[in-house]
N, C-alpha and C positions, 0 to 999 in steps of 0.2 A: 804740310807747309803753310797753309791757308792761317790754322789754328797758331802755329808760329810766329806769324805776319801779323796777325790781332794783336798778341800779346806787345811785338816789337814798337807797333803804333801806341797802345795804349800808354807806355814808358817811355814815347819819346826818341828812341832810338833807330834812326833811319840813316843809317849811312848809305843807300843807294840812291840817296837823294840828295849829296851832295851836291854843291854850284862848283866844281872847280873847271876851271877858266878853258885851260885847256883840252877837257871832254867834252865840255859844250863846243867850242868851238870844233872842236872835228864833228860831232854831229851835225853844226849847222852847215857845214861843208859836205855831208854826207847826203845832206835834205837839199842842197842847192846843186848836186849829182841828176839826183831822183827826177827835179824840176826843171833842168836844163832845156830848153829850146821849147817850153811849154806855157802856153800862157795863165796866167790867174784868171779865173781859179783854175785849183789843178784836179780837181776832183775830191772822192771819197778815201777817208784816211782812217784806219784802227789801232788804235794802242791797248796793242793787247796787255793788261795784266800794268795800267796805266798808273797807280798808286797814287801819286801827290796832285798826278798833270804836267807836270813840268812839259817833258813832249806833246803833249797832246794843246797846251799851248802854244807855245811857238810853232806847232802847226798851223793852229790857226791864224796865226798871227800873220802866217806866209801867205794863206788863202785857199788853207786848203777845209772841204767840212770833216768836219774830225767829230768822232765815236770813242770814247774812251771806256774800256774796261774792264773793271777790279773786284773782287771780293768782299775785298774790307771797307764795310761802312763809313770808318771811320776816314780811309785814305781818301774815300769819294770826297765826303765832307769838307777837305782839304783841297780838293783841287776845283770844286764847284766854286770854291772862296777865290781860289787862285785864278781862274777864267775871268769873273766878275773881275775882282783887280784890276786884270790885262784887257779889260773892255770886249771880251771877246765871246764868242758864242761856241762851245764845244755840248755835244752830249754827255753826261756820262752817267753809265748800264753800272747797276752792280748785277754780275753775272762771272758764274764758272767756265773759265777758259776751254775746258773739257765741253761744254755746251755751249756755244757760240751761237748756233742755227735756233735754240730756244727763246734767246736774246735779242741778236740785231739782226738785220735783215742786209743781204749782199745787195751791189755786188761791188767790194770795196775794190779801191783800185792801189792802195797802199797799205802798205801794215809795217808796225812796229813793235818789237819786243825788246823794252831795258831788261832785262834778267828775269822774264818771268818762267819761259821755259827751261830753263835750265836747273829751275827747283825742282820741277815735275819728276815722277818717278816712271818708269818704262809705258804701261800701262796706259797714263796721263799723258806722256807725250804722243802717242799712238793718236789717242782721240782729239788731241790738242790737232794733229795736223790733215788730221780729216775734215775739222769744223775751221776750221783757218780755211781751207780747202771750197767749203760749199759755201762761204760767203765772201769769197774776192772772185774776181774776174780772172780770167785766162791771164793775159797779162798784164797780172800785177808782181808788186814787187813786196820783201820782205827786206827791213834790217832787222838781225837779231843779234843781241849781245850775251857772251856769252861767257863763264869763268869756265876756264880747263877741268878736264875732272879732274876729283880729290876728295882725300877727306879733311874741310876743317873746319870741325866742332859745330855752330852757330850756322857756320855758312851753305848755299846752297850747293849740290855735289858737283854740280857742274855740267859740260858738254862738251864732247869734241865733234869734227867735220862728219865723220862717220855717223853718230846718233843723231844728228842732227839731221844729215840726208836720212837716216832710216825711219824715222818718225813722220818726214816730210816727202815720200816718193813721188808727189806728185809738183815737186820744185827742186830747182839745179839752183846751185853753188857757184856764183856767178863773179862773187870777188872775198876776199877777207883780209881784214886787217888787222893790227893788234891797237885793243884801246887806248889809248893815250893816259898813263896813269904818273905823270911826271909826278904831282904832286900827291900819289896816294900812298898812303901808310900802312903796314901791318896786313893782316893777312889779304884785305883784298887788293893789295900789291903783289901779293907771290901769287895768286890766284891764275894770273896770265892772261886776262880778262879781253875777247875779241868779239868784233865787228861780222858778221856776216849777212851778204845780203844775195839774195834767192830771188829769181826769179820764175812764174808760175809758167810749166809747160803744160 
């Protein structure tokens, strides 16, 4: 999936990176959840498998210190540009989500994944939630988003409630929602594309 995601940057093709109106706005209502009765700052923040930035800005931007981290050099590139931009200060690791503890150092207190787990194949997600695992805090919190499974072509296979806890046994399933995709087309429309957010017991 990694060698995939090069390719897809390299040609410009990133529809997970979409600005529609209202995904952002249910995230920013997911992140003013998280922040509720907390004051700024709010602590340490990971966007796991972060691509452009886009979250890992407006993380910032809330006041939280934010870690961002991706694979693809090129996304980095992208979203280092994109921080500067928005005046704001983000790390971002290129590092394999599979080794986390190689990387950054815990103990985060929030994490977020726009669709990166749900490319992972069995294997990947097993050690994806171990390393999530040994650098956040007891209780922290996760959103993950995620496409239903499936197979279609290009796209990543997906997740449901069940892989998701099995990959992750050392975090509960604490709400879910389905993505807000009024305005999406074609297949990551039938995708079914959801919100879940875990927190660490």
């Amino acid at each position: 999936m990694s060698l995939a995601y090069r390719l897809l940057y390299r040609v410009g093709f990133m529809p997970w990176d979409a600005k529609d109106p209202a995904s952002l706005h249910q995230m920013s209502a997911l992140f003013d959840r998280e922040e509720r009765g907390r004051p700024a700052p709010f602590g340490r923040a990971l966007d796991v498998g972060c691509g452009t930035g886009g979250p890992s800005v407006e993380l910032a931007r809330r006041g939280w210190q934010v870690t961002g981290v991706d694979a693809v050099p090129q996304a980095l590139r992208r979203a280092r540009e994109r921080a500067r931009e928005a005046g704001v200060e983000v790390e971002f690791v290129e590092a394999d989500v599979t080794r986390l503890h190689d990387h950054v150092r815990g103990s985060f207190r929030f994490a977020i994944d726009v669709g990166c787990f749900h490319g992972l194949d069995d294997d990947q997600r097993r050690a994806y939630g171990r390393e999530l695992t040994s650098v956040t805090r007891v209780d922290a919190a996760l959103l993950l988003m995620a496409f239903s499974p499936g197979r279609r072509g290009p796209l990543p296979r997906g997740a449901d409630r069940a892989g998701i806890e099995s990959a992750l046994p050392g975090w509960q399933i604490t709400d879910e929602e389905p993505l807000d995709i009024s305005a999406a087309r074609g297949l990551a429309a039938k995708a079914s594309p959801r919100w879940y957010r875990l927190a660490r017991v």
